[in-house]
C-alpha positions in Angstrom: 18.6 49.2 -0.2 19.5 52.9 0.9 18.2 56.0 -1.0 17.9 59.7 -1.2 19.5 63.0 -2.3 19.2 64.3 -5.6 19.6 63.5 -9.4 22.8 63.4 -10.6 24.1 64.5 -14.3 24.2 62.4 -17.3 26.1 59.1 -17.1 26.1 57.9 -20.4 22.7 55.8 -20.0 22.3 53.6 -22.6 18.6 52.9 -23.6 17.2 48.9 -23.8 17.2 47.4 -27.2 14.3 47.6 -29.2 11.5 45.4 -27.7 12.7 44.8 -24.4 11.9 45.8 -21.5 14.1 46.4 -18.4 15.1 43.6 -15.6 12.7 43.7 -12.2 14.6 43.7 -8.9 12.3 43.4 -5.9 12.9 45.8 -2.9 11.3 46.5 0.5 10.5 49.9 -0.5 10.9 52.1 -3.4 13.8 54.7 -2.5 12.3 58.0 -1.3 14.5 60.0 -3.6 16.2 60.7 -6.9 19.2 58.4 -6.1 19.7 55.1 -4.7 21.6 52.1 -3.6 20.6 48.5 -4.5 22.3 45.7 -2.1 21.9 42.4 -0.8 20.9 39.1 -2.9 19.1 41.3 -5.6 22.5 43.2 -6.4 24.3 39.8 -6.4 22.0 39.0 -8.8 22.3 42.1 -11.1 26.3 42.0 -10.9 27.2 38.1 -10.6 24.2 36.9 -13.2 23.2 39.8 -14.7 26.1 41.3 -15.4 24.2 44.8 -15.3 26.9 47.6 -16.4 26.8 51.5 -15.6 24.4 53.0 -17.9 21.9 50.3 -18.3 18.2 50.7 -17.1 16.3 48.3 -14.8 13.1 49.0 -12.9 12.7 48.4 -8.6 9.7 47.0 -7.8 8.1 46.5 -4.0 6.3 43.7 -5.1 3.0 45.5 -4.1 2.1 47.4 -7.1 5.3 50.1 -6.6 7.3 50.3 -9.4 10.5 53.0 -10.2 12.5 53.5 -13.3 15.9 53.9 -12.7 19.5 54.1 -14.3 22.6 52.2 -12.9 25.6 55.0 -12.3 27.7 52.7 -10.7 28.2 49.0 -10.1 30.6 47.9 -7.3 32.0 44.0 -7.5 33.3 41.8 -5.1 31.7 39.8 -1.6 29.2 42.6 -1.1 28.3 44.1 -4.7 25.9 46.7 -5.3 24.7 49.2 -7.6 24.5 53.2 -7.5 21.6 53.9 -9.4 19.1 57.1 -10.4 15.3 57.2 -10.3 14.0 58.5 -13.5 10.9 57.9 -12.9 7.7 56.1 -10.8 4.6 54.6 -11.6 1.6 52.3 -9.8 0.7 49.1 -11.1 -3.3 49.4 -10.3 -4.6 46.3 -8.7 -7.1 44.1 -10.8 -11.0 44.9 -10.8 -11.2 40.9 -10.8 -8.4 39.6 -8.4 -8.3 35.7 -9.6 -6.5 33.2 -7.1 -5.4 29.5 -8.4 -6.0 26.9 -5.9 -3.3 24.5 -6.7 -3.5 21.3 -4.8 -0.2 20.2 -3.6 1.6 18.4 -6.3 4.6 15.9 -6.0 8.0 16.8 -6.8 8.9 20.3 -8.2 5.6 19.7 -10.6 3.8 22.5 -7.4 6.7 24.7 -8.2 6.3 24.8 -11.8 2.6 25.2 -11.3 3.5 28.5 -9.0 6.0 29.9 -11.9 3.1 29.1 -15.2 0.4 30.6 -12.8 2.6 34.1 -11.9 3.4 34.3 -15.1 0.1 34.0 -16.4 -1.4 36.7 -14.1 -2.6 35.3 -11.1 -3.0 37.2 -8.8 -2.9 34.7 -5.4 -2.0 30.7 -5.4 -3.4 29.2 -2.3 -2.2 25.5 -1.6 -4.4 22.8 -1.4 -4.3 19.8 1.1 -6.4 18.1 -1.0 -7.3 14.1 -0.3 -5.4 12.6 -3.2 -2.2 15.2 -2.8 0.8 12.4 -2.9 3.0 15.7 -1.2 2.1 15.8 2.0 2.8 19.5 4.1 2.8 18.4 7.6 3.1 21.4 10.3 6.7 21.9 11.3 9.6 22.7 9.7 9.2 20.6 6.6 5.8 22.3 5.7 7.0 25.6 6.1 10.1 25.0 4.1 8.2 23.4 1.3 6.1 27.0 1.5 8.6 29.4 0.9 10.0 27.5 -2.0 6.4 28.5 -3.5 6.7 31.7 -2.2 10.0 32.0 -3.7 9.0 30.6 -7.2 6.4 33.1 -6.9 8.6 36.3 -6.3 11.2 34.3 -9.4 8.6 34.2 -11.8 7.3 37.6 -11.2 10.7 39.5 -11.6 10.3 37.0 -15.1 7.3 38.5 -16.2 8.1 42.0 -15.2 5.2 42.1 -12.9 4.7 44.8 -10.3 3.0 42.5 -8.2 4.3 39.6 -6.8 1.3 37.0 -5.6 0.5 36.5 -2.3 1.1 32.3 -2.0 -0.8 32.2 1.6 -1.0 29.1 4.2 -2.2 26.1 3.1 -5.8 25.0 3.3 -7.8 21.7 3.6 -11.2 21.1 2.0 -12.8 22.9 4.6 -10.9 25.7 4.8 -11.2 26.4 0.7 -15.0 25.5 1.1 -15.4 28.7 3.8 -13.2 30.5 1.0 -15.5 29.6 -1.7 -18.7 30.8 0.1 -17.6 34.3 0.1 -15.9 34.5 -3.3 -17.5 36.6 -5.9 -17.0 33.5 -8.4 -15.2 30.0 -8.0 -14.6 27.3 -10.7 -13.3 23.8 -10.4 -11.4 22.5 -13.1 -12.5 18.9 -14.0 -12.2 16.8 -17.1 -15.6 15.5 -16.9 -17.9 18.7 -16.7 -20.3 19.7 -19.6 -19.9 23.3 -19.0 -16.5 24.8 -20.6 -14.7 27.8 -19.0 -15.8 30.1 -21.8 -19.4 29.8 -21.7 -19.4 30.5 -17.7 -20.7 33.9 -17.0 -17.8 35.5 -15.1 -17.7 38.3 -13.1 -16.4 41.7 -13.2 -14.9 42.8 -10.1 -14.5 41.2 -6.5 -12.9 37.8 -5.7 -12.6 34.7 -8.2 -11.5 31.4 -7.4 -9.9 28.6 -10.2 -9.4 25.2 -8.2 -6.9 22.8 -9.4 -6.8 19.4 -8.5 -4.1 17.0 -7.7 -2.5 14.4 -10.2 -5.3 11.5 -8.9 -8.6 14.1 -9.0 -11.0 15.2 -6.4 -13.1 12.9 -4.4 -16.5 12.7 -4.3 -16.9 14.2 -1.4 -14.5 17.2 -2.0 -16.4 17.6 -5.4 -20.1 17.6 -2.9 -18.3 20.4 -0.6 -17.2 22.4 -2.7 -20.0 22.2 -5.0 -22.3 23.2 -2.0 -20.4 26.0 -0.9 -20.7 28.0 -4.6 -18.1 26.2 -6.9 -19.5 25.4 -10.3 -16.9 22.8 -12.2 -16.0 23.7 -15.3 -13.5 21.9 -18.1 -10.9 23.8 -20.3 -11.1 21.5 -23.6 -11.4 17.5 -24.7 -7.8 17.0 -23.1 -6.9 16.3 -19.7 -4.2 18.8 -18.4 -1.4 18.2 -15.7 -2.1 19.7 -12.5 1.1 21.8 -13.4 0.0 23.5 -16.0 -4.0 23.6 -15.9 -4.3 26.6 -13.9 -1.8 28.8 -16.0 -4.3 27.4 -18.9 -7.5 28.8 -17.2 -5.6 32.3 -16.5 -5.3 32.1 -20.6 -8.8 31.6 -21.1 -9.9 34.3 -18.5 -7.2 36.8 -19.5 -9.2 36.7 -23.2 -12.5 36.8 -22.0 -12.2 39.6 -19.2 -10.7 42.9 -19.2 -7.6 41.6 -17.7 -5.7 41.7 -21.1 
């Protein structure tokens, strides 16, 4: 995306219908000046899916909090399409007081994917992967694992130009027991998600600022000695209700719960 110079005159802008809100297009940067030019995948996007015309609005977002209003003036078709556009104006998307990652063990089949999109959209603001012992996926070092990664990654950055979020989530390495167990010890908070706990989510005392951690186990559960670790490093398991969840959708659940008891919502 290029940028700069100054605002042009009126285009015939026409305003989003009532109760929407403009389409998200994630950038590198946010253009430095009053005028624009959106390229590459996002602006095959716009023109090929979208079908974005001159006049309509749609907000850039860096993905980090960044976020600019803007116009389209011009949309150029064809093998490299793009779209002239004007800022109209800027505004920060402040980061959370309580910054809640999901630790989503790895799931089989697209079900890890769909747990990435239900947890962006929910709010989360981090999904760390879990090698956890009874994970039927398996991300082995190499190639495989780190394709298997960015297809997280890109759910993640999907599912936040979705939700209109100016902050896509950071979806970091994977971890094993050990490696979420060191995480754990330093969080501010961290709750594991088990179907068998007496304590529900909602009458856990949760905090109000720092780090908090929601673990999600895979389809078979948590071993003993995964529930012993992580119990010992600060984790206190907690249940969300009489049913039992799929791994897919329990953590987008728990960002539910904590988005109506905290000040996130």
């Amino acid at each position: 995306m290029a940028g700069g110079g100054d605002a042009g005159g009126d285009t015939g802008r026409q305003e989003p219908a009532p109760g929407s809100t403009p389409p998200v297009f994630l950038v590198d940067a946010l253009p430095p000046g009053d005028r624009a030019v959106l390229d590459g995948e996002e602006a095959r996007h716009a023109v090929t899916v979208r079908r974005t015309r001159a006049g309509e609005r749609l907000m850039l977002s860096d993905g980090a909090g960044g976020l600019a209003d803007c116009v389209v003036d011009a949309v150029t078709p064809g093998r490299h399409p793009s779209l002239e556009v004007t800022v109209c104006g800027r505004r920060e998307d402040p980061p959370p007081r309580l910054r809640v990652t999901i630790v989503q063990a790895l799931a089989k089949g697209d079900r890890g994917e769909l747990a990435v999109e239900l947890a962006t959209e929910a709010g989360a603001d981090a999904v760390l992967p879990w090698r956890a012992a009874r994970s039927v996926a398996r991300w082995e070092d190499g190639p495989r694992g780190a394709k298997a990664l960015a297809r997280w990654r890109t759910a993640a950055r999907s599912a936040a130009k979705q939700a209109r979020r100016g902050r896509v989530p950071d979806v970091p390495e994977p971890v094993d027991t050990a490696g979420l167990a060191a995480r754990v010890a330093e969080a501010d908070g961290a709750y594991l998600l088990e179907a068998t706990a007496e304590t529900g989510l909602k009458e856990v005392s949760l905090p109000e600022r720092g780090e908090l951690y929601l673990i999600v186990g895979p389809e078979g559960g948590v071993t003993g000695e995964e529930l012993a670790a992580l119990t010992a490093a600060g984790a206190v398991g907690v249940r969300l209700g009489p049913t039992v969840l799929r791994t897919s959708t329990a953590g987008a659940v728990a960002l539910g719960t904590l988005g109506a008891l905290t000040a996130r919502w």
